[in-house]
N, C-alpha and C positions, 0 to 999 in steps of 0.2 A: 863259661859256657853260656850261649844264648839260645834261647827259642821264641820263635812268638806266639806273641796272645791270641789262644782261641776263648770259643763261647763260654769255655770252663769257668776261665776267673776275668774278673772284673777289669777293662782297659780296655782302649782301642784295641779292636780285633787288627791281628796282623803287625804289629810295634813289637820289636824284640826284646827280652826282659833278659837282662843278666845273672838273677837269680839262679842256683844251679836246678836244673830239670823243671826249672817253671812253680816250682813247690812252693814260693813266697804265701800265698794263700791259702794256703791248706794244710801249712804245720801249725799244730799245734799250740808250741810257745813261739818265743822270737827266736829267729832266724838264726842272729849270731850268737845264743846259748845252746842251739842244734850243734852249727857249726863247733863253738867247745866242747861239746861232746865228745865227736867226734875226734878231733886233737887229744883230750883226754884218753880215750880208747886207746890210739895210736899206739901211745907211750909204755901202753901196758902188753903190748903185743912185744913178741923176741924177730918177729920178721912179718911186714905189712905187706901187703896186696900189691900187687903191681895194679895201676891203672892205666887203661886206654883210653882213648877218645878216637874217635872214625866220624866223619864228616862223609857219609856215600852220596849225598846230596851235591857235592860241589859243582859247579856250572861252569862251563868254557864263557870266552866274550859274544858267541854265537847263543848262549841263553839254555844249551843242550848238556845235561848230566854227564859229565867226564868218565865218571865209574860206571861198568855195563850193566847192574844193576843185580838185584838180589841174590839172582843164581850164582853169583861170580862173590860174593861175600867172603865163602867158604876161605879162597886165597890168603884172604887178609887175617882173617882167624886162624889159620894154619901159621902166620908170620908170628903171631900174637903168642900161643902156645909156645912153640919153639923159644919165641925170644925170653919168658917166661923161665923156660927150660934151660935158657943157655946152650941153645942150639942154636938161635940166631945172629946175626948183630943188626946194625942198622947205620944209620948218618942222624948225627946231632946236630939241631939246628936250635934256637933261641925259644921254641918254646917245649922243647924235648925230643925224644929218637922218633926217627921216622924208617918205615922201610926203604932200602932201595931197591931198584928194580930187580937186579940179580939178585934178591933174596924172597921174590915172591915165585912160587909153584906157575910156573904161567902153561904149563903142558895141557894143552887141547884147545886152547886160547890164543885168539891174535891178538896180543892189545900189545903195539910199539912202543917202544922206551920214551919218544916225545911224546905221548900222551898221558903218560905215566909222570914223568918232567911234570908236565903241566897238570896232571892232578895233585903232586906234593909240591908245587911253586911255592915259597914263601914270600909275602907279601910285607914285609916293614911296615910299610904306610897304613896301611891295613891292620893291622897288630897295632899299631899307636892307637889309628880310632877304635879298635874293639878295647883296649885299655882304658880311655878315655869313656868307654861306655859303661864300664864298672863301675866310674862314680857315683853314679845318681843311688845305684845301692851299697857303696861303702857310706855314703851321706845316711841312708834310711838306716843302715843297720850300725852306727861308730859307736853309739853307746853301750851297746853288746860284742863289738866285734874284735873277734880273739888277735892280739898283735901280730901272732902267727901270720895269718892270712893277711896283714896290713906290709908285713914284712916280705910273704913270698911275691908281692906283687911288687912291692922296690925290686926286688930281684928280677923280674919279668921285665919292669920297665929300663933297668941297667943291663940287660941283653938284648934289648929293642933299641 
């Protein structure tokens, strides 16, 4: 996950930090003993959390937000639950399930299946540079970082 630097933490304002949620500055200890934490915890649970990621920020090549914006959220959360629930399914692609269009609530909403295409386009090339972008903090954090995480990204880069 990327976000970029604001006035918060220290770096060029606006430079995207791979760190997850921006947090590098502001935990506590290092980073990658957070991170085994967490992997720790995991192990002790009998069934983990599903997680999501939603990008409603995505941009057309005309520069304009793809997703209609915040009122229109709900939809996606509604896919989220369900799929959760195993009410849903989805289409797997290399970095995990995505909805497809027949499976979003679209009633009261016009938004066309190619525009919808084009907000879940997957991009390769793109996914190489965002992996490629991870380095600079697997180099910061390797002396603490759990092989877990060293490992689920060989896997990320052998489906890329």
């Amino acid at each position: 996950m990327g976000s970029e630097i604001t006035a918060a933490a220290a770096g060029t304002i606006g430079k995207v930090r791979r760190d997850p949620m921006a947090m590098l500055p502001f935990c506590g200890y290092h980073m990658g003993d957070y991170f085994r934490h967490w992997i720790k915890m995991q192990r002790r649970l009998s069934e983990t959390p599903r997680i999501f990621h939603v990008n409603w920020f995505r941009k057309d090549a005309a520069g304009k937000f793809i997703w209609p914006g915040f009122r229109e959220n709900m939809r996606v959360l509604k896919w989220i639950v369900d799929r959760v629930h195993g009410r849903a399914v989805g289409q797997e692609t290399p970095i995990g399930w995505v909805p497809r269009y027949e499976d979003i609530e679209w009633k009261g909403m016009q938004f066309p299946r190619e525009r919808f295409e084009e907000l879940q386009a997957f991009d390769r090339a793109a996914w190489r540079n965002e992996v490629i972008g991870h380095e600079e903090l697997f180099i910061e954090l390797h002396d603490h970082l759990p092989s877990e995480i060293i490992y689920e990204r060989e896997l990320l880069i052998c489906r890329l």
